[in-house]
C-alpha positions as a LaTeX table, in Angstrom:
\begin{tabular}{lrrr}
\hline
Residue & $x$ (\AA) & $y$ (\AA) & $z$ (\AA) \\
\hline
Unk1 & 130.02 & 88.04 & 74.34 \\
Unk2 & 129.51 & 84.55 & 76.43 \\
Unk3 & 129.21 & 85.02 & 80.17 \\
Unk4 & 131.92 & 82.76 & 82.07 \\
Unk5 & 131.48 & 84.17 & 85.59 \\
Unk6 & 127.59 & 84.86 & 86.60 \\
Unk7 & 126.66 & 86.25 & 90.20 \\
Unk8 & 123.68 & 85.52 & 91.73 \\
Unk9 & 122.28 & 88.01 & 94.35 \\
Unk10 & 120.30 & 86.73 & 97.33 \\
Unk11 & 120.48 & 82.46 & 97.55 \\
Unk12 & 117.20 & 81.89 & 98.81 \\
Unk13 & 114.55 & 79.39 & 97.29 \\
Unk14 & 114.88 & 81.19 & 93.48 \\
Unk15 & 118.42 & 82.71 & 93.74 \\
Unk16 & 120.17 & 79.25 & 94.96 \\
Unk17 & 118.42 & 76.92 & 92.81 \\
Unk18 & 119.24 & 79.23 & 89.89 \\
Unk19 & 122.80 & 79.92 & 90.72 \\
Unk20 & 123.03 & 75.53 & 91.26 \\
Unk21 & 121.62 & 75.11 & 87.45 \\
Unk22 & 124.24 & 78.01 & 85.86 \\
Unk23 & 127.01 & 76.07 & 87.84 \\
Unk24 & 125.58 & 72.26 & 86.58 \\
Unk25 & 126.63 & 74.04 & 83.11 \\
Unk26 & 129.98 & 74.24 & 83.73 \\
Unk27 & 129.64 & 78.01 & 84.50 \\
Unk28 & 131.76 & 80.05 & 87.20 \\
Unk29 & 129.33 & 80.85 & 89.85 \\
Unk30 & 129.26 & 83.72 & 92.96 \\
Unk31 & 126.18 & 83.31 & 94.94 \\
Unk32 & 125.84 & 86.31 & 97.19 \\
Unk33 & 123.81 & 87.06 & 100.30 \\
Unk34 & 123.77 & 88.81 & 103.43 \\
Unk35 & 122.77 & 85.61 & 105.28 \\
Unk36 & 125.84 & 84.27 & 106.88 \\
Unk37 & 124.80 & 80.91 & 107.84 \\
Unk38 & 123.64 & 80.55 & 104.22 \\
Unk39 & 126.85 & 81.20 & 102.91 \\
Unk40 & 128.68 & 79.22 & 105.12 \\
Unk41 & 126.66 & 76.00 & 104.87 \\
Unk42 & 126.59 & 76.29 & 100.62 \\
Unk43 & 130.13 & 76.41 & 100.79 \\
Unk44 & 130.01 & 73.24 & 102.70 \\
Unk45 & 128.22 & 71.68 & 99.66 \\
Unk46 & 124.82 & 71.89 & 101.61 \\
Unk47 & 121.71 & 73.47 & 100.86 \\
Unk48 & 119.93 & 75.62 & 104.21 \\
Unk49 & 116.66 & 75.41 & 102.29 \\
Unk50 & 114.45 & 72.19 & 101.15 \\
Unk51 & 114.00 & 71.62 & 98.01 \\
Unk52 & 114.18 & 67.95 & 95.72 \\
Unk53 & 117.22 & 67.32 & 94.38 \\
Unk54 & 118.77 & 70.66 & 94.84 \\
Unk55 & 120.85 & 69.06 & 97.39 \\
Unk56 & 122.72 & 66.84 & 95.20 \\
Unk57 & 123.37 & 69.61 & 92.55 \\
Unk58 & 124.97 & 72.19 & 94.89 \\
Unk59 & 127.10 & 70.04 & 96.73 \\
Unk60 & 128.10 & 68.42 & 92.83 \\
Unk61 & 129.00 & 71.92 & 92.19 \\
Unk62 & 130.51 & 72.95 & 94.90 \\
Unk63 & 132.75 & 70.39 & 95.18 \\
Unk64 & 134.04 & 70.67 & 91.51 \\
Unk65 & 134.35 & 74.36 & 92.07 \\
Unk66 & 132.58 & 75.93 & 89.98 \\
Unk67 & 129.79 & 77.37 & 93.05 \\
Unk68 & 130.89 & 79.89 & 96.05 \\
Unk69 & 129.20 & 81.84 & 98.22 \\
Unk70 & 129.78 & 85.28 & 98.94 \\
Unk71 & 128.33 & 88.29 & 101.59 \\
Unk72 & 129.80 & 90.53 & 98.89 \\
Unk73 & 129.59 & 91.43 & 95.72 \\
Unk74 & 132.61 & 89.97 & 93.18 \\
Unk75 & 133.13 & 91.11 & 89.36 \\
Unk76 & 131.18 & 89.05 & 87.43 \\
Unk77 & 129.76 & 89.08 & 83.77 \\
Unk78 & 125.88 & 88.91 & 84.53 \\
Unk79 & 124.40 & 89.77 & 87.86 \\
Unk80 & 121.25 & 88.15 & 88.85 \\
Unk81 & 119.14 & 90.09 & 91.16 \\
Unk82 & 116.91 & 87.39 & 93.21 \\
Unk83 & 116.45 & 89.16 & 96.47 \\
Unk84 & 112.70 & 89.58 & 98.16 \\
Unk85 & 109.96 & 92.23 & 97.61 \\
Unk86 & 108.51 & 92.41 & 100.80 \\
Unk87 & 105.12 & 94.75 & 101.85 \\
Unk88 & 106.12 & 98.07 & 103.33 \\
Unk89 & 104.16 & 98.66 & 106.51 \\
Unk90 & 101.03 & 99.90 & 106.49 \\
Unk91 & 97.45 & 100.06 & 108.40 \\
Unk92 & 95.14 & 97.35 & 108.55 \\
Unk93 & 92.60 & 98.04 & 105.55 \\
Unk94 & 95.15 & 100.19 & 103.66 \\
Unk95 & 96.49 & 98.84 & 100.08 \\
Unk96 & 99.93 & 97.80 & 100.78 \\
Unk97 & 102.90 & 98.87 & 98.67 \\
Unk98 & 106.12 & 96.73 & 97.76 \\
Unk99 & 109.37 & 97.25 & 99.31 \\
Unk100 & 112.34 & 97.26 & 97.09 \\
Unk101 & 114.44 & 98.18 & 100.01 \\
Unk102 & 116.20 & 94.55 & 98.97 \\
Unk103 & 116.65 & 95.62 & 95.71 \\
Unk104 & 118.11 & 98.61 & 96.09 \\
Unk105 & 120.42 & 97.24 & 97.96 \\
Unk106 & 121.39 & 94.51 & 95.80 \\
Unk107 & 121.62 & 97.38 & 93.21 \\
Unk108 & 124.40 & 99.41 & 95.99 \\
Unk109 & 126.31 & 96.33 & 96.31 \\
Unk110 & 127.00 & 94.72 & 92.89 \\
Unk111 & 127.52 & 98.87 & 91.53 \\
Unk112 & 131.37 & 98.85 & 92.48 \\
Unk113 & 132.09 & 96.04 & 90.52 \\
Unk114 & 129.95 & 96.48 & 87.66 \\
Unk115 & 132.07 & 97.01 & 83.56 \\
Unk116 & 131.20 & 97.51 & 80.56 \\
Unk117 & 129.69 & 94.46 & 78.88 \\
Unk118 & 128.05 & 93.17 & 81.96 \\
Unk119 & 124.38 & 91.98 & 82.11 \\
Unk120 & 122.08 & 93.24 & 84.98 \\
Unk121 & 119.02 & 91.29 & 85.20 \\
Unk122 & 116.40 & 91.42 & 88.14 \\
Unk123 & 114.50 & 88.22 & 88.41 \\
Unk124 & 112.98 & 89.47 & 91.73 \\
Unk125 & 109.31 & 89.83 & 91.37 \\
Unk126 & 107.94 & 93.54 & 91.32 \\
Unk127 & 106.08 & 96.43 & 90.14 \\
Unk128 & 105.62 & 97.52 & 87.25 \\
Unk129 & 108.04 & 100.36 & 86.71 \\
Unk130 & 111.02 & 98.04 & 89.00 \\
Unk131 & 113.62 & 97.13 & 86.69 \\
Unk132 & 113.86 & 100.71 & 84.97 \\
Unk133 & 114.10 & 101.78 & 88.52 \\
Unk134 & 117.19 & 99.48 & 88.81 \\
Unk135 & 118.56 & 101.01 & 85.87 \\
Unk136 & 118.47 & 104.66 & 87.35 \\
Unk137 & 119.84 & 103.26 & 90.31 \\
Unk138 & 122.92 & 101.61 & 89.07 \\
Unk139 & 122.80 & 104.66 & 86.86 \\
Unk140 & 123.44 & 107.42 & 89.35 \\
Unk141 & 126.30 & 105.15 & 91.28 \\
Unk142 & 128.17 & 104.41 & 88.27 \\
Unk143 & 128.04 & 107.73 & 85.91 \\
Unk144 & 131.13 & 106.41 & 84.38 \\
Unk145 & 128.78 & 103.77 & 82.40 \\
Unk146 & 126.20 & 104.05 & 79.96 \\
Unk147 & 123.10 & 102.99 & 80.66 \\
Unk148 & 119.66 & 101.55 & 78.10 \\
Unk149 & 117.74 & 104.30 & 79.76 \\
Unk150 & 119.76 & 106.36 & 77.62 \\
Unk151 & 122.13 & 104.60 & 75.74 \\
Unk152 & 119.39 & 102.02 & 74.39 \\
Unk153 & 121.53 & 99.42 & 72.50 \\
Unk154 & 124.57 & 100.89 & 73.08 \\
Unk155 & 124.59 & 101.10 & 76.66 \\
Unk156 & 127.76 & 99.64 & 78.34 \\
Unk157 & 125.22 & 97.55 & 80.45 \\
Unk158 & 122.40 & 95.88 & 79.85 \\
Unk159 & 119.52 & 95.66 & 81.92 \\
Unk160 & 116.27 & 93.00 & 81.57 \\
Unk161 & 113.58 & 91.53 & 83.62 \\
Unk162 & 112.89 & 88.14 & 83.82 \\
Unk163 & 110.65 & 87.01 & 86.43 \\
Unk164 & 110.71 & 83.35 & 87.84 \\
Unk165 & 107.98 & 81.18 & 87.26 \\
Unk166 & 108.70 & 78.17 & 89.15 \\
Unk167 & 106.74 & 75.96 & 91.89 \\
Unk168 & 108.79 & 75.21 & 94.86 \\
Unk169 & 109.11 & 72.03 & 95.29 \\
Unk170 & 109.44 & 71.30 & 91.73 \\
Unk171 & 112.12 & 74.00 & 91.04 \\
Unk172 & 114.68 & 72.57 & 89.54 \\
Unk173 & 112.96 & 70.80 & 86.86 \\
Unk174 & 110.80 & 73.52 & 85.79 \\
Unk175 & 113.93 & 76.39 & 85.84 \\
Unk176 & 115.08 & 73.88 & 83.02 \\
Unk177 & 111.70 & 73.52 & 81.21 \\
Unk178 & 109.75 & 76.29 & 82.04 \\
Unk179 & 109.35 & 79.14 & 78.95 \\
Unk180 & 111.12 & 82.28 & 80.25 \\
Unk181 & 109.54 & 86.13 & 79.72 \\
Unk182 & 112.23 & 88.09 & 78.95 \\
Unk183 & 111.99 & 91.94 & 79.09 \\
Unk184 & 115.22 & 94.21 & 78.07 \\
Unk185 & 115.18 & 97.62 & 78.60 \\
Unk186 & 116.47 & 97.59 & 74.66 \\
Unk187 & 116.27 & 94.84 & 72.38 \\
Unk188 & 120.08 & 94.44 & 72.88 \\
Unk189 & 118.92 & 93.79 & 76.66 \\
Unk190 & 116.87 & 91.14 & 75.35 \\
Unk191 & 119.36 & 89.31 & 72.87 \\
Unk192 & 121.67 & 88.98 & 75.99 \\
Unk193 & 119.76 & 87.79 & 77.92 \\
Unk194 & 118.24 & 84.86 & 75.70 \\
Unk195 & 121.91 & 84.04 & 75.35 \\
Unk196 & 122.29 & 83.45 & 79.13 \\
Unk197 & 119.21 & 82.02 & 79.79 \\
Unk198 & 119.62 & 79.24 & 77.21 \\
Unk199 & 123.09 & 78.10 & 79.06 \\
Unk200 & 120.20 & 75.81 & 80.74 \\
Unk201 & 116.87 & 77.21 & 80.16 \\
Unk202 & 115.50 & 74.31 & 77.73 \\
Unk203 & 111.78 & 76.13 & 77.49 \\
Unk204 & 111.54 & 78.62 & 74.85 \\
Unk205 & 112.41 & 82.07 & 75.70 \\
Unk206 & 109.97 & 84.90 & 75.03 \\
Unk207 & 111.19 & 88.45 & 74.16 \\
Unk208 & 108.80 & 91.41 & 75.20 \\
Unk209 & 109.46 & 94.88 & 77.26 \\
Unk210 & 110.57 & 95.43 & 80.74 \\
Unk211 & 107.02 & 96.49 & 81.70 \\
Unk212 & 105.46 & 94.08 & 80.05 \\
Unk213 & 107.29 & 91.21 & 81.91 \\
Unk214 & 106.85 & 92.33 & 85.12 \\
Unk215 & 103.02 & 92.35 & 84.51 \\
Unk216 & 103.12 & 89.10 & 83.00 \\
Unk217 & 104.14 & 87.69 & 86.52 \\
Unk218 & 102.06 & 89.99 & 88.56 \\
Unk219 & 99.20 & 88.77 & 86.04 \\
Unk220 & 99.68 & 84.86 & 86.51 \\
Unk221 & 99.50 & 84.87 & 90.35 \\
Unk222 & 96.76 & 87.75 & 90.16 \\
Unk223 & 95.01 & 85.20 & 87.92 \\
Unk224 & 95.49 & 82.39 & 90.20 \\
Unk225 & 94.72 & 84.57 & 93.45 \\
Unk226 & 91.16 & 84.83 & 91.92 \\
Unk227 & 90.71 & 81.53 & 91.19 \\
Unk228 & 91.45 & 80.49 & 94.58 \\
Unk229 & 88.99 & 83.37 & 95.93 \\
Unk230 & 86.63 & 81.89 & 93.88 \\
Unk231 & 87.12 & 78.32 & 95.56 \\
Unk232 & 87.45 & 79.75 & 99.06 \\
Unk233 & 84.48 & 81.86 & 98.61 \\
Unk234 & 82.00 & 78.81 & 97.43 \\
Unk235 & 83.34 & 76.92 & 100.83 \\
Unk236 & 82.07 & 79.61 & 103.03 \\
Unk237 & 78.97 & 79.47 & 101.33 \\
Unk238 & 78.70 & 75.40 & 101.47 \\
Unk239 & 79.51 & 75.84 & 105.04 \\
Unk240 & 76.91 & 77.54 & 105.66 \\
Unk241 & 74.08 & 75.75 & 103.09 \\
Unk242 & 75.32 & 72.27 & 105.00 \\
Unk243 & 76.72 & 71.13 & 101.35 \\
Unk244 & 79.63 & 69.29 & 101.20 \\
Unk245 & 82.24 & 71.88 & 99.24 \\
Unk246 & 84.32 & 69.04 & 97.84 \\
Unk247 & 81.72 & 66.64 & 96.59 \\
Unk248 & 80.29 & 70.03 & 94.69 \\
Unk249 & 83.50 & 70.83 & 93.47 \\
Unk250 & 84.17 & 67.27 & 91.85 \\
Unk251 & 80.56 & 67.31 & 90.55 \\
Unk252 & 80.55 & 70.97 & 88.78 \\
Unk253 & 84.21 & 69.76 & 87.12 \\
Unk254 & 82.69 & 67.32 & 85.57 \\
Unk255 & 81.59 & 69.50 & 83.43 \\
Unk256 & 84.13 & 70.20 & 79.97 \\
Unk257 & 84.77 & 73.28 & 80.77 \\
Unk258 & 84.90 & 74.20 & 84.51 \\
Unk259 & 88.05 & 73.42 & 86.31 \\
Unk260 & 87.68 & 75.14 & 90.14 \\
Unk261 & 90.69 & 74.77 & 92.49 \\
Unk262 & 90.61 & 73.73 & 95.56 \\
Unk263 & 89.30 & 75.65 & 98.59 \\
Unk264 & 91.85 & 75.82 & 101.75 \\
Unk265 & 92.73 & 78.12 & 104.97 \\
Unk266 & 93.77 & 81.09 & 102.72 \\
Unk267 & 96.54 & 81.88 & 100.22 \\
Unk268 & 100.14 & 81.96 & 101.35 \\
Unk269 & 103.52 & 81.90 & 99.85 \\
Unk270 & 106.16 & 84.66 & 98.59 \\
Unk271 & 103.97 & 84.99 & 95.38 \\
Unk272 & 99.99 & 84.96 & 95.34 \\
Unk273 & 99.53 & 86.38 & 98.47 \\
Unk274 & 101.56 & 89.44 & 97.41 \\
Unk275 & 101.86 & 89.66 & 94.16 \\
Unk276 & 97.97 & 90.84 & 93.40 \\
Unk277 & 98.88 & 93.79 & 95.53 \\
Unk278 & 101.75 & 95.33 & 93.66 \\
Unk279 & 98.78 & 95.99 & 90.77 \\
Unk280 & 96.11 & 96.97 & 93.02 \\
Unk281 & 98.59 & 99.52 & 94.64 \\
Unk282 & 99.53 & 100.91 & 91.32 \\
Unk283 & 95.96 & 100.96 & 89.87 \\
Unk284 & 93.58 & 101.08 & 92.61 \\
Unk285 & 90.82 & 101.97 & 90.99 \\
Unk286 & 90.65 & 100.07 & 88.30 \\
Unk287 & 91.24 & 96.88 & 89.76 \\
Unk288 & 88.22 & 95.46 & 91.53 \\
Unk289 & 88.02 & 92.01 & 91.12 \\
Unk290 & 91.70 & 91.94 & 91.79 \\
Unk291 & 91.68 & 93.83 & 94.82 \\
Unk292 & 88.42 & 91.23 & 96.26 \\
Unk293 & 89.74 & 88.43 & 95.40 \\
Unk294 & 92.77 & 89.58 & 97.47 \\
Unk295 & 90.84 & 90.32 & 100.60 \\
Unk296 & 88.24 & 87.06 & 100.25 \\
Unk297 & 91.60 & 84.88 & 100.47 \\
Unk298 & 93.07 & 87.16 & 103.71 \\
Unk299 & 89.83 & 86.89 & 105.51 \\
Unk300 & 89.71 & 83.15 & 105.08 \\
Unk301 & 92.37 & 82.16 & 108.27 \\
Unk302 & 89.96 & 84.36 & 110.43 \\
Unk303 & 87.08 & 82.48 & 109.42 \\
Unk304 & 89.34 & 78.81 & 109.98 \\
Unk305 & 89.94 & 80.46 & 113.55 \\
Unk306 & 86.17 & 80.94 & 114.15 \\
Unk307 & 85.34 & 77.24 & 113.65 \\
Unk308 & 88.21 & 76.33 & 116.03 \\
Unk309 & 86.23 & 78.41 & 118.40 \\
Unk310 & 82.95 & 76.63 & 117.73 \\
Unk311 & 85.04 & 73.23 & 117.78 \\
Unk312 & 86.17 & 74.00 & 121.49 \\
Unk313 & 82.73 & 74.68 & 122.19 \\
Unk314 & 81.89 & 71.75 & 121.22 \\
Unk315 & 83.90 & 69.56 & 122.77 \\
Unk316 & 83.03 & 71.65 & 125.98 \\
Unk317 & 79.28 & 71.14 & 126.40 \\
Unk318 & 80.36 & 67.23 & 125.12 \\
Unk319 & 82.29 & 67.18 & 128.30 \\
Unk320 & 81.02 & 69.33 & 131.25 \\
Unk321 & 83.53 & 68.49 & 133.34 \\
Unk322 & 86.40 & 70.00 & 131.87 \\
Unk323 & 87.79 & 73.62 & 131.06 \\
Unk324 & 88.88 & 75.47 & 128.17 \\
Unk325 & 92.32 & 74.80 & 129.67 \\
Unk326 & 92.02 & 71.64 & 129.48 \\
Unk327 & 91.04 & 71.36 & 125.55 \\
Unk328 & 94.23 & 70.78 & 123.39 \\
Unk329 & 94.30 & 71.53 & 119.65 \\
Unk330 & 96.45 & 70.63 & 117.35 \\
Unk331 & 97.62 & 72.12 & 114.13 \\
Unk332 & 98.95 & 70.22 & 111.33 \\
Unk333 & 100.85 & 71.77 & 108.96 \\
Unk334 & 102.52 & 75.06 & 109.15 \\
Unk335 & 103.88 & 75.48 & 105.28 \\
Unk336 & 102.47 & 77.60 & 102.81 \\
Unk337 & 101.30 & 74.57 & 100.64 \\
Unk338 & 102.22 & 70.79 & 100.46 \\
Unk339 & 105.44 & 68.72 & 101.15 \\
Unk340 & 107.93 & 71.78 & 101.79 \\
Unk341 & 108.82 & 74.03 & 104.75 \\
Unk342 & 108.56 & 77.48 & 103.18 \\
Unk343 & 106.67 & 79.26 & 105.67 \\
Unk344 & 106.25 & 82.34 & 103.84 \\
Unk345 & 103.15 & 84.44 & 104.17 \\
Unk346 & 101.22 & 80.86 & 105.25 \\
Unk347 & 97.95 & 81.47 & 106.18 \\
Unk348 & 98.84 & 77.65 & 108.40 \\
Unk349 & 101.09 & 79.51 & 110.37 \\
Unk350 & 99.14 & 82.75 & 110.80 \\
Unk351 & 95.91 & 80.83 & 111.91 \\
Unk352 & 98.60 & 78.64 & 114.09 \\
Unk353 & 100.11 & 81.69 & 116.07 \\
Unk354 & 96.40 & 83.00 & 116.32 \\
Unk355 & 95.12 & 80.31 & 117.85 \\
Unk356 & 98.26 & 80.18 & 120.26 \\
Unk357 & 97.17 & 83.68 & 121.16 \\
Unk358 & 94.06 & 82.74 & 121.76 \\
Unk359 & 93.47 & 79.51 & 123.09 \\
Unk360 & 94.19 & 79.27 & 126.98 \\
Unk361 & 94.81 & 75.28 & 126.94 \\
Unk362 & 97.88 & 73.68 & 125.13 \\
Unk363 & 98.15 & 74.57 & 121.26 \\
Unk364 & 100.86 & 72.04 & 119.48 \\
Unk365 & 101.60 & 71.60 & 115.75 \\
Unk366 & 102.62 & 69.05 & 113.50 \\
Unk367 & 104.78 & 70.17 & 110.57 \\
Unk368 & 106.90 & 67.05 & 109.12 \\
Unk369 & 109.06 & 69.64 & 106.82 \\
Unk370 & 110.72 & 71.55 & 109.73 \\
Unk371 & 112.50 & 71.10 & 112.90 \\
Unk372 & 111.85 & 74.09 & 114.73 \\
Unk373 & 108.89 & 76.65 & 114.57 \\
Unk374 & 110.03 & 80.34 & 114.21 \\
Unk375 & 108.03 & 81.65 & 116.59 \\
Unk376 & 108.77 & 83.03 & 119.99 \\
Unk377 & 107.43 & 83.70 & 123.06 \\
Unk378 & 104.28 & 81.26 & 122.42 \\
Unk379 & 103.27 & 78.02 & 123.81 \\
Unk380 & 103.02 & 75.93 & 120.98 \\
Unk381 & 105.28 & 72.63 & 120.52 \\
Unk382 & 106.40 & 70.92 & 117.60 \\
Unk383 & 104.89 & 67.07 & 117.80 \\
Unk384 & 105.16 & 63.92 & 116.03 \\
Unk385 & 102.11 & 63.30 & 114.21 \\
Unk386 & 101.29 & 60.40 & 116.45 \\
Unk387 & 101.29 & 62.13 & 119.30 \\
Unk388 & 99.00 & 64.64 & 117.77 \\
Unk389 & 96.23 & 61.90 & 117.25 \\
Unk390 & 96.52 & 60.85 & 120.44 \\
Unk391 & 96.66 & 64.10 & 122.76 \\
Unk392 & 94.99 & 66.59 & 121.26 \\
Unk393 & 91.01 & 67.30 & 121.25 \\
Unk394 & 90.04 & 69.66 & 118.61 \\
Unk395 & 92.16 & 68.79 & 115.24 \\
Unk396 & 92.70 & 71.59 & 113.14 \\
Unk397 & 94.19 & 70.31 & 109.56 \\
Unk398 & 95.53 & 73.25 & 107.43 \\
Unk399 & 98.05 & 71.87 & 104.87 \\
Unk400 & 97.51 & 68.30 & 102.90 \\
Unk401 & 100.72 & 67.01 & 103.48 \\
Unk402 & 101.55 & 63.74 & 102.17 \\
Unk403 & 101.92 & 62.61 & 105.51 \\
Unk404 & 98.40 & 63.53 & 106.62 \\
Unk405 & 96.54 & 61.51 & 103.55 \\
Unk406 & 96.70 & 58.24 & 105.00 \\
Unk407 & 95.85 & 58.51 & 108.21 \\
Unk408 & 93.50 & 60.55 & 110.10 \\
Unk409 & 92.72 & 60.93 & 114.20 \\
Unk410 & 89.92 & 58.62 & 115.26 \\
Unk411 & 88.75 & 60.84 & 118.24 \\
Unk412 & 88.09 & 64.41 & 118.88 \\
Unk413 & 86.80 & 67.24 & 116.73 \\
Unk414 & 87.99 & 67.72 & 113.04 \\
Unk415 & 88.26 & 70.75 & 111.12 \\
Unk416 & 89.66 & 69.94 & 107.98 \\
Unk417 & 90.07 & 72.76 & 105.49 \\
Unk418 & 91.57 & 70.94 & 102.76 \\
Unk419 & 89.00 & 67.87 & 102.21 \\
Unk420 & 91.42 & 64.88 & 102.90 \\
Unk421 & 90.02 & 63.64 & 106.24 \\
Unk422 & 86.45 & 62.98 & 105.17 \\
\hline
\end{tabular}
């Protein structure tokens, strides 16, 4: 059975580019979300997110009408489930667990329209133990249709996992040549899946279990987390042996077989910083290294604050005459990584809003990828970068923006926790 209408569920930086690529292909598209503004400016032809090239593609396929947006769910022959997995709240020092609030609800709203011969696949990443959770959902609001849970390969719909594996800024080229993991609940779910993935999907497309897939995303940002853990852990140390964490970094990768990442202000990003957690929470005990590489990365910002304190002092007994209200600091970058303006879980913007809290004098930020900071009630402005150099005292660099490369301040105090500066 070919799939001529495909709904997307939730158009953020996965579910939009995803939905734009099915629609490049000539395919009927409903993009759905509970974000109004998001709707209405994709059915303008515009994108609400940034992201290279996406821009040109939506607007391509909005115009030739094969894209809409939608706050509810339409009949469709595949649903795409690409809605977030937040934390759920918890105490400080307690594991967290993962929300699926936003999945559930996806589940409630594309249940009424659901046939038999439709695909259900949740791209969202999760827990092990998520997508058969779908399945029981949908299950229970539609007991008119069968189900793999119990129906296996005869179910009247299928259900699959297939997490995305995509950097932002880079999405759209590697949704089209990225290999896919593809995880039916039965290995009919599978087959039908393949089929719609290949409608773009030019990487090859691997076939395991629902379970299986989810832990194959959870395990390539876990992976990374403690990679990075590793990097961020070895700065601390430099810091405090007075060796230069960068130089030793480029030195020990000489070597054939070492390849450390780069240290930074922590790990952000709707991913590695909270992906790691959805195993720790399930398996607590057994994962160790998992679970400390995950708290070396969220203690990182506090130690990037503590410097800032040391930098104020500084510049204090350097100048006698002046006040902590007088010392300006300055922030540049606010994303979760380079040359975008996702801000989620960004250890920039946490250590931003920190200092903010902190910091009596003025606080401003430089953040080329956005136009307003979502933060309220604080006293920190948005600033050229310019102005930045020019005003501020204490320079606090946090994400290696293109932008910042070039050019550096020539007066004040740095901290720079990405090596570019020098």
């Amino acid at each position: 059975m070919s799939f001529e209408t495909i709904s997307v569920i939730g158009l953020g930086y996965i579910g939009l580019p995803t939905a734009a690529m099915f629609a490049s292909r000539k395919k009927k598209v409903i993009g759905v979300d509970v974000n109004q503004h998001a709707v209405d400016t994709i059915n303008q032809g515009k994108i609400h997110i940034v992201e290279p090239d996406l821009d040109m593609i939506v607007h391509s396929a909005v115009t030739e009408g094969y894209l809409k947006a939608v706050t509810t769910a339409e009949p469709a022959d595949a649903f795409l489930i690409a809605v977030p997995t937040p934390f759920l709240p918890c105490e400080e020092g307690e594991i967290p667990e993962p929300d699926l609030s936003y999945i559930q609800s996806a589940c409630n709203g594309i249940a009424p329209v659901l046939k038999n011969g439709d695909l259900v696949i949740l791209e969202s990443t999760s827990p092990v133990g998520a997508t058969e959770q779908v399945a029981e959902w949908l299950a229970d609001a539609r007991p008119d249709l069968s189900f793999p849970q119990t129906a296996g390969n005869e179910a009247d719909v299928n259900v699959a996992h297939c997490p995305e594996r995509v950097l932002p800024g880079h999405v759209v080229r590697e949704l089209v040549d990225n290999d896919r993991v593809i995880g039916g609940m039965s290995s009919r779910c599978s087959e039908r899946s393949v089929e719609l993935y290949k409608t773009f999907v030019q990487g090859e497309c691997l076939i395991t279990n629902a379970r299986t897939a989810e832990m194959a995303k959870l395990t390539e940002n876990s992976c990374r987390d403690v990679q990075i853990a590793f990097a961020n852990e070895l700065s601390v140390i430099c810091d405090k042996l007075d060796i230069d964490v960068w130089e030793l970094i480029a030195l020990a990768n000489r070597h054939p077989r070492i390849n450390i990442l780069q240290p930074g202000p922590g790990v952000g990003g709707h991913c590695i910083a909270v992906d790691p957690w959805f195993i720790v929470s399930k398996t607590p005990d057994e994962a160790q290294l998992i679970h400390t590489a995950r708290k070396v990365n969220d203690a990182k910002p506090e130690w990037v604050i503590n410097k800032v304190k040391l930098a104020i002092v500084d510049f204090l007994q350097a100048n006698p005459n002046k006040t902590a209200k007088d010392v300006t600091i300055a922030c540049y970058g606010l994303a979760f990584k380079p040359d975008i303006d996702d801000l989620r879980e960004s250890p920039a913007l946490r250590i931003t809003k920190q200092i903010s809290g902190m910091h009596v004098g003025s606080v401003i930020a430089v953040e080329p990828n956005i136009k307003k900071i979502p933060i309220s009630n604080n006293n920190i402005e948005l600033v050229s970068t310019e102005f930045a150099f020019n005003k501020a005292n204490v320079h606090v660099l946090l994400v290696d923006h293109q932008e910042f490369k070039s050019i550096r301040p020539k007066n004040g105090f740095l901290i720079d926790t990405k090596g570019i500066w020098g």
